[in-house]
C-alpha positions as CSV (number, residue, x, y, z in Angstrom):
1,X,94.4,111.4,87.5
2,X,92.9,108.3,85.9
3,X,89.9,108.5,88.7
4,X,89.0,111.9,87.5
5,X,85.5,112.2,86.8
6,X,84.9,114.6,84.2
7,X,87.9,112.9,82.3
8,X,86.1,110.0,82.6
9,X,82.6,110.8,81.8
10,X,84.4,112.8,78.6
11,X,86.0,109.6,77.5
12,X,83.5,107.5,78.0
13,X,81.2,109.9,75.3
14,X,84.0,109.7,72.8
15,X,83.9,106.0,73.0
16,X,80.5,106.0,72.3
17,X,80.6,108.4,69.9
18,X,83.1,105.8,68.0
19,X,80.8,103.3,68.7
20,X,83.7,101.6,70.8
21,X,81.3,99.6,73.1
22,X,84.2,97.4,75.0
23,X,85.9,100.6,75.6
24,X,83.1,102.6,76.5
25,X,82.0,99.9,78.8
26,X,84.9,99.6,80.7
27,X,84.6,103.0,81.4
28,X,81.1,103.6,82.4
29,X,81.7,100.8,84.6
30,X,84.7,102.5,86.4
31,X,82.5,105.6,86.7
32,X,79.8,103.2,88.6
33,X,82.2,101.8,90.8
34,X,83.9,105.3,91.7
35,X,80.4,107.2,91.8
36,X,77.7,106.3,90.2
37,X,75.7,108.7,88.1
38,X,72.1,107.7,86.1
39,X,74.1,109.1,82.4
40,X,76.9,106.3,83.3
41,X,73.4,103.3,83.9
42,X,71.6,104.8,81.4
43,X,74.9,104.8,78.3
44,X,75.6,101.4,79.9
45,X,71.9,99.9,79.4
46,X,72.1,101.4,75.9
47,X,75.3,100.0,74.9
48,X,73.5,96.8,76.1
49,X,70.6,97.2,73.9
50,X,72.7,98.2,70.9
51,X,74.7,94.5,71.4
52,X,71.3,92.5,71.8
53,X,71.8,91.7,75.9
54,X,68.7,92.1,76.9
55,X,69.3,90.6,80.2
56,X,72.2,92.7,81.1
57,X,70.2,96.1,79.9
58,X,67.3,95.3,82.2
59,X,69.4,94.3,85.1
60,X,71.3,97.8,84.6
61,X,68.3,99.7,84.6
62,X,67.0,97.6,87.6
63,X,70.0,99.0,89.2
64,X,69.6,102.5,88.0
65,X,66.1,102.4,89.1
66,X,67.2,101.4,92.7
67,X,69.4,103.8,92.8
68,X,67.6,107.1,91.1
69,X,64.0,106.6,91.7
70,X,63.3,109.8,90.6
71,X,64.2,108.6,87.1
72,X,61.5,106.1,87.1
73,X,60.2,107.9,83.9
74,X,63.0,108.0,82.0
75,X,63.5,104.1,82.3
76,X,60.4,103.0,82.1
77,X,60.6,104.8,78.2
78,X,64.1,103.1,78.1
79,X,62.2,100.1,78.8
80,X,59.4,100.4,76.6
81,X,61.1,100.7,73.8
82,X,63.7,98.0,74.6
83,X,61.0,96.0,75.0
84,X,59.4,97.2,71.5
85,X,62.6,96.6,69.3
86,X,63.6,93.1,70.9
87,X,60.1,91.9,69.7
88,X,60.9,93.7,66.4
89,X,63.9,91.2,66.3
90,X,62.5,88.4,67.0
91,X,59.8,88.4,64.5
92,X,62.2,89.3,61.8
């Protein structure tokens, strides 16, 4: 079943794991649209952070953030140090 979950959320690792961002992207993003889970907005903001789209990380995380507010602590450290290495890029 190509909708399957934990097929999904498996693949989506091993796509990271390869560093395979377009893949891995197109797959978290399936897992948003079917049900979305924090892991799949949190690997998706990363993936985002690792490509230097700043914009697209924070608008994930804004997202996330809506929709687990219990994480609030766990993105706000996302943020901070997002934050903290685009500033280390810029001065470099």
């Amino acid at each position: 079943n190509p909708d399957n979950l934990g097929v999904l959320n498996n693949l989506g690792g091993a796509y990271l794991g390869l560093k395979k961002n377009k893949e891995a992207i197109k797959v978290l993003e399936k897992i948003i649209g079917i049900k979305p889970t924090f892991v799949a907005y949190k690997n998706l903001s990363l993936i985002y952070i690792q490509e230097q789209s700043m914009d697209k990380s924070r608008k994930i995380l804004n997202d996330a953030f809506n929709l687990f507010p219990e994480q609030k602590q766990i993105i706000e450290e996302i943020l901070k140090h997002t934050n903290w290495f685009f500033r280390a890029l810029a001065r470099s």
